[in-house]
PDB file of N, CA, C and O in Angstrom, chain B, residues numbered from 101:
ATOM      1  N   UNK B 101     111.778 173.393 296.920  1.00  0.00           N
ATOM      2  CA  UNK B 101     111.768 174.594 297.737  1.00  0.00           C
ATOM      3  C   UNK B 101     110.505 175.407 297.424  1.00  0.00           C
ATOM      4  O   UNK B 101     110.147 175.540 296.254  1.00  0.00           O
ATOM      5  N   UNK B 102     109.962 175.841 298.231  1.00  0.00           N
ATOM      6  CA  UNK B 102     108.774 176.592 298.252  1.00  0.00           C
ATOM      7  C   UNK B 102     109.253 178.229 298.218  1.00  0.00           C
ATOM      8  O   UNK B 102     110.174 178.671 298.904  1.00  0.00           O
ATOM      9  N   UNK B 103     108.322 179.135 297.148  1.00  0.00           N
ATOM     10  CA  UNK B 103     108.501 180.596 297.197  1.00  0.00           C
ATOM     11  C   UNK B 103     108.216 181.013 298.021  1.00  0.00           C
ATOM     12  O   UNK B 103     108.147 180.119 298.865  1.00  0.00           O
ATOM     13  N   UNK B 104     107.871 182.219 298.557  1.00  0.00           N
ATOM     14  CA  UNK B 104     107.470 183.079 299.401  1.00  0.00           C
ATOM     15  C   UNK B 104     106.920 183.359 298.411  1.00  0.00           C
ATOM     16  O   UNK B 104     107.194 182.844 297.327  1.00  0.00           O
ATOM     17  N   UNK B 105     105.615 184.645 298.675  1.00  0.00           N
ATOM     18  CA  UNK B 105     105.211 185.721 298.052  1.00  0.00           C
ATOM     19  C   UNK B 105     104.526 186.685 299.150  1.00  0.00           C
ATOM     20  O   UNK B 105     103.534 186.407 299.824  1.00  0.00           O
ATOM     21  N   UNK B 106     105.121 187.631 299.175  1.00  0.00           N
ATOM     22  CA  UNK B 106     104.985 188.483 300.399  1.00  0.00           C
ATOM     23  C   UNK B 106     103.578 189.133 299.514  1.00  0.00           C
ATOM     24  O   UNK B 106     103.629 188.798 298.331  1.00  0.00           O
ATOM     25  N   UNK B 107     102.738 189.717 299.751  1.00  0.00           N
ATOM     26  CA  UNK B 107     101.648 190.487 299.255  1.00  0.00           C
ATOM     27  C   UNK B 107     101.531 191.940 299.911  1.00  0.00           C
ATOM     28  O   UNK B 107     101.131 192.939 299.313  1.00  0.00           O
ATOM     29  N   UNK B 108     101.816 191.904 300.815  1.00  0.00           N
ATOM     30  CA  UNK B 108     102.375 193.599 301.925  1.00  0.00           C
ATOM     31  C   UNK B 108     101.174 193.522 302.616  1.00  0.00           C
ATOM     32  O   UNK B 108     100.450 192.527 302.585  1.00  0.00           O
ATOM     33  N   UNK B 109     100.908 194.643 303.306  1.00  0.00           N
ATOM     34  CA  UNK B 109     100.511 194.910 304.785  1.00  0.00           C
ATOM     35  C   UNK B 109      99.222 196.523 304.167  1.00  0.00           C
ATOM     36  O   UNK B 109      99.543 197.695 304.362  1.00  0.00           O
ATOM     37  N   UNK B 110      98.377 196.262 303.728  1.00  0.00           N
ATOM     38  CA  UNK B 110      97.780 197.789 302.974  1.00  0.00           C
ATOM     39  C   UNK B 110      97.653 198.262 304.489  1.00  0.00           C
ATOM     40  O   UNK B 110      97.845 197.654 305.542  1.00  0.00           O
ATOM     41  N   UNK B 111      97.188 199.805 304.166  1.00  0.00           N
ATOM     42  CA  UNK B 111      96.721 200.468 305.551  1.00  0.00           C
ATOM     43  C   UNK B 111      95.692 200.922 305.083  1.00  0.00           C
ATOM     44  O   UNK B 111      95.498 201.403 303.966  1.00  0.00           O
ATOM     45  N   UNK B 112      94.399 200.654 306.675  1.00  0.00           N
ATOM     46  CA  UNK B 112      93.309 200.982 306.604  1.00  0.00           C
ATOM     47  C   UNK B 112      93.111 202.415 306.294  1.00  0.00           C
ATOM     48  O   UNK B 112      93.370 203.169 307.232  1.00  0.00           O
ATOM     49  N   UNK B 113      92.601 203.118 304.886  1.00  0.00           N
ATOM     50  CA  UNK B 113      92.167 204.290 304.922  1.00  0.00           C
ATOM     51  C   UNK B 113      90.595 204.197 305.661  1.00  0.00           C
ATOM     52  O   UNK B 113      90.148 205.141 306.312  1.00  0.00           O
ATOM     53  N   UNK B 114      90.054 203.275 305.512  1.00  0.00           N
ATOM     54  CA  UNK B 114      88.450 203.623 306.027  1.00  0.00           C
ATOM     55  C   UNK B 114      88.225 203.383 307.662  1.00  0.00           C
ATOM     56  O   UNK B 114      88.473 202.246 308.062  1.00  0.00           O
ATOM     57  N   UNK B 115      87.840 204.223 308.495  1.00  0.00           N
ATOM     58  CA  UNK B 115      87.379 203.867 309.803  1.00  0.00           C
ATOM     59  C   UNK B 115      85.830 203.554 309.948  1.00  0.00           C
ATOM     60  O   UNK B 115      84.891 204.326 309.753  1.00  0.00           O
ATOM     61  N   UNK B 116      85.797 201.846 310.452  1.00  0.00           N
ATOM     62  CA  UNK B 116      84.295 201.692 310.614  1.00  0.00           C
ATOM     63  C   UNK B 116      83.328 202.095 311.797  1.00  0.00           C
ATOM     64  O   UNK B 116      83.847 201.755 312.860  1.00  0.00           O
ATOM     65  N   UNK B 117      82.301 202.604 311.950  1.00  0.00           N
ATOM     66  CA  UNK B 117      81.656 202.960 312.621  1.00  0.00           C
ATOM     67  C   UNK B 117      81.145 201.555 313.364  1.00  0.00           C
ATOM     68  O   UNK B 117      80.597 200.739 312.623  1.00  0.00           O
ATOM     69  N   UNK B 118      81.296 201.191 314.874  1.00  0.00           N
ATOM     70  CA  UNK B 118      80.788 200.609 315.662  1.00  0.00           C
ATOM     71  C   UNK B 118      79.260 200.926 315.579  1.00  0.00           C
ATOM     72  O   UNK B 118      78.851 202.084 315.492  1.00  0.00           O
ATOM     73  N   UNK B 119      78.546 199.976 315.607  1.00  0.00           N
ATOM     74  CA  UNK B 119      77.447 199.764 316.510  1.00  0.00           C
ATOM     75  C   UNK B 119      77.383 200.314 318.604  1.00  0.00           C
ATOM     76  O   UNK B 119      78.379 200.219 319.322  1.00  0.00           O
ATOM     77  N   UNK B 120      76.281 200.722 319.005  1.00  0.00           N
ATOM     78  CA  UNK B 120      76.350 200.935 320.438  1.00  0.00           C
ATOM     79  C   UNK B 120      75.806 199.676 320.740  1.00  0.00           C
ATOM     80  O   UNK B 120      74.617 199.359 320.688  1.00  0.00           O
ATOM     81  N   UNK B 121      76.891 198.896 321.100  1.00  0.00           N
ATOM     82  CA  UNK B 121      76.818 197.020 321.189  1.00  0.00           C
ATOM     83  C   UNK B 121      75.981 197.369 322.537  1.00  0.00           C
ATOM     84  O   UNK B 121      74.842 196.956 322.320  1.00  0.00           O
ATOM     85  N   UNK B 122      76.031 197.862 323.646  1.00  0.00           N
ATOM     86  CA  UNK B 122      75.552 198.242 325.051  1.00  0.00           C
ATOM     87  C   UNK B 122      73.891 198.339 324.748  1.00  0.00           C
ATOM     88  O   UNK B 122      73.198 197.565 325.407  1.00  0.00           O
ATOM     89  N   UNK B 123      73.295 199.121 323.917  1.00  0.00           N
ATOM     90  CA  UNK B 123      72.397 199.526 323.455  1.00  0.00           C
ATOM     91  C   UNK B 123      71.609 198.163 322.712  1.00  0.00           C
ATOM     92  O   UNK B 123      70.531 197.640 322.993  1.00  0.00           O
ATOM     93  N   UNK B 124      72.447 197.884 321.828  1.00  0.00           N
ATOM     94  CA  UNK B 124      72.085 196.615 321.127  1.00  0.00           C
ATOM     95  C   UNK B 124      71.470 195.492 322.327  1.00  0.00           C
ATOM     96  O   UNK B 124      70.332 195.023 322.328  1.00  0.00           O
ATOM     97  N   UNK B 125      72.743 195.167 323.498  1.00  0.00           N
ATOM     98  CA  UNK B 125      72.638 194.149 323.943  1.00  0.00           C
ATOM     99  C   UNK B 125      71.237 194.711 325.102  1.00  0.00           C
ATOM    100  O   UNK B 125      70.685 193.786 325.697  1.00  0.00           O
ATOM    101  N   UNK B 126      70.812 195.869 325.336  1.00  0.00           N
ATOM    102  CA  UNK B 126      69.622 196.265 326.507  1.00  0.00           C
ATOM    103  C   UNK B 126      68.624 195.932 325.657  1.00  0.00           C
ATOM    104  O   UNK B 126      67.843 195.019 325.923  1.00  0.00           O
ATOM    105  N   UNK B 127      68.526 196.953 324.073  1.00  0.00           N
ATOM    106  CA  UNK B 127      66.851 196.352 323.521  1.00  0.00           C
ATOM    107  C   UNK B 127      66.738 194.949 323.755  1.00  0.00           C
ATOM    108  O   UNK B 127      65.796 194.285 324.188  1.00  0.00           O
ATOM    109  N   UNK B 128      68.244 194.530 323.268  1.00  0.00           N
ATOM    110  CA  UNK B 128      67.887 192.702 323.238  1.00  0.00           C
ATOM    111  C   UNK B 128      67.170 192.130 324.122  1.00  0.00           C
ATOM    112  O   UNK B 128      66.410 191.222 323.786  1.00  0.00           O
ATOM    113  N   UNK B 129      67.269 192.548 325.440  1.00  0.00           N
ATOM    114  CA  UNK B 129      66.803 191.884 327.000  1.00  0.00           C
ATOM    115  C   UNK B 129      65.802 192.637 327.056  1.00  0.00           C
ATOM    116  O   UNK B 129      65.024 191.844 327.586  1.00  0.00           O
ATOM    117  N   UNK B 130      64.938 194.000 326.851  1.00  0.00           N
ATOM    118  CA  UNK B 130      63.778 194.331 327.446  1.00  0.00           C
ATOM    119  C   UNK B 130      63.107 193.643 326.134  1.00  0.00           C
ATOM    120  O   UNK B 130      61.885 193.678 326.273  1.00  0.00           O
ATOM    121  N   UNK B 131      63.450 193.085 325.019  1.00  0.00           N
ATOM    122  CA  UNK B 131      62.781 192.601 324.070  1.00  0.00           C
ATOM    123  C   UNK B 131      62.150 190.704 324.590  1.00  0.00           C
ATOM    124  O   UNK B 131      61.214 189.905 324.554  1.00  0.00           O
ATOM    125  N   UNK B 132      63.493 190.936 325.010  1.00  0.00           N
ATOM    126  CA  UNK B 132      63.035 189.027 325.454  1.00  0.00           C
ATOM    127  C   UNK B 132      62.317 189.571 326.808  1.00  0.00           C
ATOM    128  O   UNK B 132      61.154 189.286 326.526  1.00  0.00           O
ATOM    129  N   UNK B 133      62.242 190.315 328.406  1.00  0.00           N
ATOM    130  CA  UNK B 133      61.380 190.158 329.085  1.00  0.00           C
ATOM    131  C   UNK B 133      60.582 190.631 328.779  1.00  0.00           C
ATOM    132  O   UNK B 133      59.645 190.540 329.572  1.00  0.00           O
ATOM    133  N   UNK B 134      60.259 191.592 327.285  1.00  0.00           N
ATOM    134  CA  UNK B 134      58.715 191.931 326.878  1.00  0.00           C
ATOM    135  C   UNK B 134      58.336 193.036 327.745  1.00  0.00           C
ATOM    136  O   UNK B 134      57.149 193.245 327.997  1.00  0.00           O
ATOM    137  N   UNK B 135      59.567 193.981 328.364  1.00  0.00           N
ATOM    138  CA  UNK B 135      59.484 195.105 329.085  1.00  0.00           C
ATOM    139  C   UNK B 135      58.077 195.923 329.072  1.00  0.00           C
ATOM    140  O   UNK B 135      57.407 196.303 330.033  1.00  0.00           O
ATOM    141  N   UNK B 136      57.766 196.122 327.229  1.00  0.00           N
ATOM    142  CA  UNK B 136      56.985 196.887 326.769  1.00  0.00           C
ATOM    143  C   UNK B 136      55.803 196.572 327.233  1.00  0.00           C
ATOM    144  O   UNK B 136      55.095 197.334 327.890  1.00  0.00           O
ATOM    145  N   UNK B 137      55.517 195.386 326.902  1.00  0.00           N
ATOM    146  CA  UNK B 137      54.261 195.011 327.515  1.00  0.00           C
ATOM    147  C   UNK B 137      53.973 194.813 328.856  1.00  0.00           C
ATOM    148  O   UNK B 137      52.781 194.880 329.158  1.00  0.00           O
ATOM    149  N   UNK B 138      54.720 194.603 329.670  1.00  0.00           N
ATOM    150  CA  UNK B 138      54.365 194.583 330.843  1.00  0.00           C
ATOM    151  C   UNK B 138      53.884 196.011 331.498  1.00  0.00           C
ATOM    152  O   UNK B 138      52.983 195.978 332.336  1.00  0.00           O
ATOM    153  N   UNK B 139      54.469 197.249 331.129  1.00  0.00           N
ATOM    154  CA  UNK B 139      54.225 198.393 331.037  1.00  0.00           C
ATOM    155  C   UNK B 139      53.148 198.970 330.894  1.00  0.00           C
ATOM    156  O   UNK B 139      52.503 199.797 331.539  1.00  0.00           O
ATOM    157  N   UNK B 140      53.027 198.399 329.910  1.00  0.00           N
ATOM    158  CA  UNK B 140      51.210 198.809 329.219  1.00  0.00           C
ATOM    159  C   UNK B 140      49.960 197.638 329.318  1.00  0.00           C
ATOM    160  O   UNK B 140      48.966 197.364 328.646  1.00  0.00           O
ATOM    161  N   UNK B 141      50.639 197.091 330.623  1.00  0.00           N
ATOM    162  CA  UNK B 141      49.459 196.259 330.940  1.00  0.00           C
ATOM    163  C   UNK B 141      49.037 195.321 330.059  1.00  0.00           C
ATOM    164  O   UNK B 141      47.950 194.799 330.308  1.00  0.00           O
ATOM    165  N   UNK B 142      49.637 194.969 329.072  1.00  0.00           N
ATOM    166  CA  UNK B 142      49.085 193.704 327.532  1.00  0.00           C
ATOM    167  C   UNK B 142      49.440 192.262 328.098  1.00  0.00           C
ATOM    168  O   UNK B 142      50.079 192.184 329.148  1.00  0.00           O
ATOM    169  N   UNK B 143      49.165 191.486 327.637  1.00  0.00           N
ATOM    170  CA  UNK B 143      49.482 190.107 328.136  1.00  0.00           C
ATOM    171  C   UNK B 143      50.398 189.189 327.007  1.00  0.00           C
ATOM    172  O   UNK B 143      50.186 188.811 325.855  1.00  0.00           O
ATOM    173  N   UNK B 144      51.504 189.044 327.954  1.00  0.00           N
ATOM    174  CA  UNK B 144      52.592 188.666 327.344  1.00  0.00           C
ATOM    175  C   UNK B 144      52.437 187.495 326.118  1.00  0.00           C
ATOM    176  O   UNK B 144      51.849 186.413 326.095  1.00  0.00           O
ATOM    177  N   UNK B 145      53.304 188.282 325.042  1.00  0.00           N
ATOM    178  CA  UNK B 145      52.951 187.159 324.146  1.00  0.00           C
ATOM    179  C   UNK B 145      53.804 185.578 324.120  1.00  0.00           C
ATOM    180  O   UNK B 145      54.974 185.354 324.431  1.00  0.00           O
ATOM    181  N   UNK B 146      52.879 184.740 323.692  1.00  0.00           N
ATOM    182  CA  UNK B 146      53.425 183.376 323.576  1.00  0.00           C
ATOM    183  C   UNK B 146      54.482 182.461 322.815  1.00  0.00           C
ATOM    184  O   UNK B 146      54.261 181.371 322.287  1.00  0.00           O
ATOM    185  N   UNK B 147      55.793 183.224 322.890  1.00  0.00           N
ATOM    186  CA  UNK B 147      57.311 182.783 322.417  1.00  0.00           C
ATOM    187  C   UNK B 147      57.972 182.924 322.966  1.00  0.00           C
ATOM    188  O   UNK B 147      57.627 183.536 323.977  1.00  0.00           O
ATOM    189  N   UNK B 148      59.137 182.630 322.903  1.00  0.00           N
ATOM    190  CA  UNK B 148      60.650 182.049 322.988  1.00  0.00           C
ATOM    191  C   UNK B 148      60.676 181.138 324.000  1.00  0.00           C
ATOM    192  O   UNK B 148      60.516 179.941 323.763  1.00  0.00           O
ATOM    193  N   UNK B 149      60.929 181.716 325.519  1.00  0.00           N
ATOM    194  CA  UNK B 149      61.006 181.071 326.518  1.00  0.00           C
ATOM    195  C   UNK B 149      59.922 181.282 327.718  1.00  0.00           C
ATOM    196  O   UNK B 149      59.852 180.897 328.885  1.00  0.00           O
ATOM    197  N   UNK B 150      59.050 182.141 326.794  1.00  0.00           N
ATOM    198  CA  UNK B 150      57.571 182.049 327.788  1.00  0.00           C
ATOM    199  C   UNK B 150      56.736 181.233 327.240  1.00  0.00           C
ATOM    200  O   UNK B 150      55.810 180.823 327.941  1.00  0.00           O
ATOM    201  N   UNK B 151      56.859 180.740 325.703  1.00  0.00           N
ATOM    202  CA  UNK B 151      56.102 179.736 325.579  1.00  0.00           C
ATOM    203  C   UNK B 151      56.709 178.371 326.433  1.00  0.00           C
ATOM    204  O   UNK B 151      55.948 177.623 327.046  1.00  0.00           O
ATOM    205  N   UNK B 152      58.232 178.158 326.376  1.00  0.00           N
ATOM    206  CA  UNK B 152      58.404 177.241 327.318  1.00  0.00           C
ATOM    207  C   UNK B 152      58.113 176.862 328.446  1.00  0.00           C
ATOM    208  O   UNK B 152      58.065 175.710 328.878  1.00  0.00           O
ATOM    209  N   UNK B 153      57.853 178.097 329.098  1.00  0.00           N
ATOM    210  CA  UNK B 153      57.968 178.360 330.680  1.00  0.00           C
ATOM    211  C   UNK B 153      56.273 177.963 330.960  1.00  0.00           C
ATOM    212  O   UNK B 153      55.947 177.187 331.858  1.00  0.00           O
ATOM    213  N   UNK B 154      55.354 178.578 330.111  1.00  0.00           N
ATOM    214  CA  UNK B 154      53.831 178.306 330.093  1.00  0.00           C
ATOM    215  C   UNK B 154      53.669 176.594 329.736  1.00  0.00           C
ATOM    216  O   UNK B 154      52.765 175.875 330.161  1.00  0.00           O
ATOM    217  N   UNK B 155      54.481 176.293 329.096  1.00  0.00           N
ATOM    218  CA  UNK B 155      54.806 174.016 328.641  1.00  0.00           C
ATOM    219  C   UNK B 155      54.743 173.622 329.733  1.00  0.00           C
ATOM    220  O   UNK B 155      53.862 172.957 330.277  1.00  0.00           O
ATOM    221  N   UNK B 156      56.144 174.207 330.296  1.00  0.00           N
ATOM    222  CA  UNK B 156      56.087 173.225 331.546  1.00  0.00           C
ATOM    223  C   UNK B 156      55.565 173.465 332.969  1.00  0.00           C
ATOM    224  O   UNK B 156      55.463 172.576 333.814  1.00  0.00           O
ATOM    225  N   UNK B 157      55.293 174.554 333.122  1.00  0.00           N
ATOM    226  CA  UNK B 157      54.488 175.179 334.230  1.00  0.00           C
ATOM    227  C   UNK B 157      52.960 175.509 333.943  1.00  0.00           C
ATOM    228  O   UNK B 157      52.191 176.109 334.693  1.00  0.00           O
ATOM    229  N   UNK B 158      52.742 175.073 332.907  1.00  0.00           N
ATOM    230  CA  UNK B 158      50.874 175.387 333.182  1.00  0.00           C
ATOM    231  C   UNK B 158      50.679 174.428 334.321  1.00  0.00           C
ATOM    232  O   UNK B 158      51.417 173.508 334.672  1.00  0.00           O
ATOM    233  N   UNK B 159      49.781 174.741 334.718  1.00  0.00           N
ATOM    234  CA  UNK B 159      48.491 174.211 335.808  1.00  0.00           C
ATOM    235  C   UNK B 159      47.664 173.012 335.037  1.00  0.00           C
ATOM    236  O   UNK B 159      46.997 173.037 334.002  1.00  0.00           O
ATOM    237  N   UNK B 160      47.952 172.038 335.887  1.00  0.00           N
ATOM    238  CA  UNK B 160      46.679 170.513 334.737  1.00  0.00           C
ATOM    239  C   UNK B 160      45.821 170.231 335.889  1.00  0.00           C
ATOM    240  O   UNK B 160      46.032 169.272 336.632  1.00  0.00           O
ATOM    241  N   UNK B 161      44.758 171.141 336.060  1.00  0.00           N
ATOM    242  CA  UNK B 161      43.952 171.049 336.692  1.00  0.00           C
ATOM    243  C   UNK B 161      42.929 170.007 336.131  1.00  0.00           C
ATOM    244  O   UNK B 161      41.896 169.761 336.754  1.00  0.00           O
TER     245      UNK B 161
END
């Protein structure tokens, strides 16, 4: 026969502070379309999926 051992149920005294996940998830996306730079006229730098996109879509002139 197997024991039980109940250990109980504590209650949370601490409330955690969320993150603004909304916030999180917008820098995330003007970070990947490089919002900033397009803005200020700079020329987009060469990662993630613009280096991909420049792989398979350059021009082979």
């Amino acid at each position: 026969m197997i024991k039980r051992v109940h250990l109980g149920q504590g209650k949370a005294e601490e409330i955690l502070n969320l993150p603004n996940l909304i916030e999180i998830q917008l820098n995330s996306y003007e970070k990947f379309l490089q919002l900033e730079r397009l803005k200020n006229n700079k020329p987009l730098l060469n990662e993630g999926l613009e280096s991909v996109f420049r792989d398979v879509f350059s021009s082979k002139l």
